[in-house]
N, C-alpha and C positions, 0 to 999 in steps of 0.2 A: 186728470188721472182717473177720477171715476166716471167719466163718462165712457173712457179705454176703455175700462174692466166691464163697464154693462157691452158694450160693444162688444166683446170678445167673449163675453157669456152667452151673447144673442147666439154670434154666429158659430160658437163652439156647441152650443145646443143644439141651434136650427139647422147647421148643415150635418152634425152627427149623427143624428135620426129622426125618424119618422114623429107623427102623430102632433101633440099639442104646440111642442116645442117647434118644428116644421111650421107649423101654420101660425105662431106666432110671427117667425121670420117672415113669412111671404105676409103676413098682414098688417099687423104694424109696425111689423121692422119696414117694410116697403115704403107703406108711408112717412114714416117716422123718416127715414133715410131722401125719400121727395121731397118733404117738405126742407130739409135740410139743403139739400143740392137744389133745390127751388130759391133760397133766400142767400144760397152763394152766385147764382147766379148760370146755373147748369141749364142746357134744354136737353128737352127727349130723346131729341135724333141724337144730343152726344152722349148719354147714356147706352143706349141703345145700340150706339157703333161699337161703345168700351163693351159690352154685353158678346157681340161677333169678336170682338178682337180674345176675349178672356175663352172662348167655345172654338176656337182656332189656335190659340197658343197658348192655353193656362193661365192660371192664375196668378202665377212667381213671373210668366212673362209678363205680362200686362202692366204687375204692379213695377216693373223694372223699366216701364217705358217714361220718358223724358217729358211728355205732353199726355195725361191718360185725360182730361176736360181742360174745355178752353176756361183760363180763368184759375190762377194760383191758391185760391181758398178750397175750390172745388176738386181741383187736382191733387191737395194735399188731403183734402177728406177722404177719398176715395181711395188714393193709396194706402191709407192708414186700414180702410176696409178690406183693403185687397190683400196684404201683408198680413193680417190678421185673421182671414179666410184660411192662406196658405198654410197658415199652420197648422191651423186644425183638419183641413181637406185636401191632402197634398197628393190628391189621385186626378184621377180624368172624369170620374164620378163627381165629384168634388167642385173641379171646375163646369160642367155640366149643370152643378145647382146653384154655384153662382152664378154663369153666367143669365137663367132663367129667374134668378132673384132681379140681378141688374134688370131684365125685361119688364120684372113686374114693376121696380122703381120708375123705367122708364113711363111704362103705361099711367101709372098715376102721376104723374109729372106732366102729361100729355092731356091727361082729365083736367088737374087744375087747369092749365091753357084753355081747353075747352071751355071750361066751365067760367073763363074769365076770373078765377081767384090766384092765378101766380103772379111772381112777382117779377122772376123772369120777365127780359123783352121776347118777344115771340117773334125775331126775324128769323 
């Protein structure tokens, strides 16, 4: 339950406006969010695809989709971020910054691999 409410602080903050709050989200919430979808067992490329899918159909679609990451821990996390977005950013704008949040999660998710510290298999 409180990990919800911090979650829904982040991103009722981070996608509501600009400046500290914003670059909170893009920086350690990214992270914070990587390393999470890292140790459920998430890669980049499927980050990154949910990212095109959420910039193509919204945020309320995405999170309504049956398969959003391979892998039932990470699917359930991510919905819970997506349905929790929705609410607070129920525009086009909205989904726009989610979906370039998802890009930055991917990107550091892509780093760890690099950098050989995830936990992720890297096929």
């Amino acid at each position: 339950m409180a990990r919800s409410a911090q979650r829904l602080g982040l991103l009722r903050y981070g996608l509501g406006g600009n400046g500290p709050r914003r670059s909170a989200l893009f920086g350690d919430g990214a992270v914070a969010a990587a390393i999470t979808l890292d140790r459920q067992g998430a890669l980049p490329r499927s980050v990154a695809f949910l990212a095109k899918v959420v910039r193509s159909g919204g945020i309320r679609y995405a999170a309504d989709l049956d398969e959003l990451l391979p892998g039932e821990a990470a699917a359930r996390t991510v919905r819970g971020w997506l349905t929790d977005a929705a609410n607070v950013a129920p525009d086009v704008a909205g989904d726009d910054t989610v979906a370039r949040w998802l890009d930055a999660v991917a990107a550091v998710l892509e780093l760890r691999h690099e950098a050989g510290t995830a936990i992720a298999p890297t096929w």
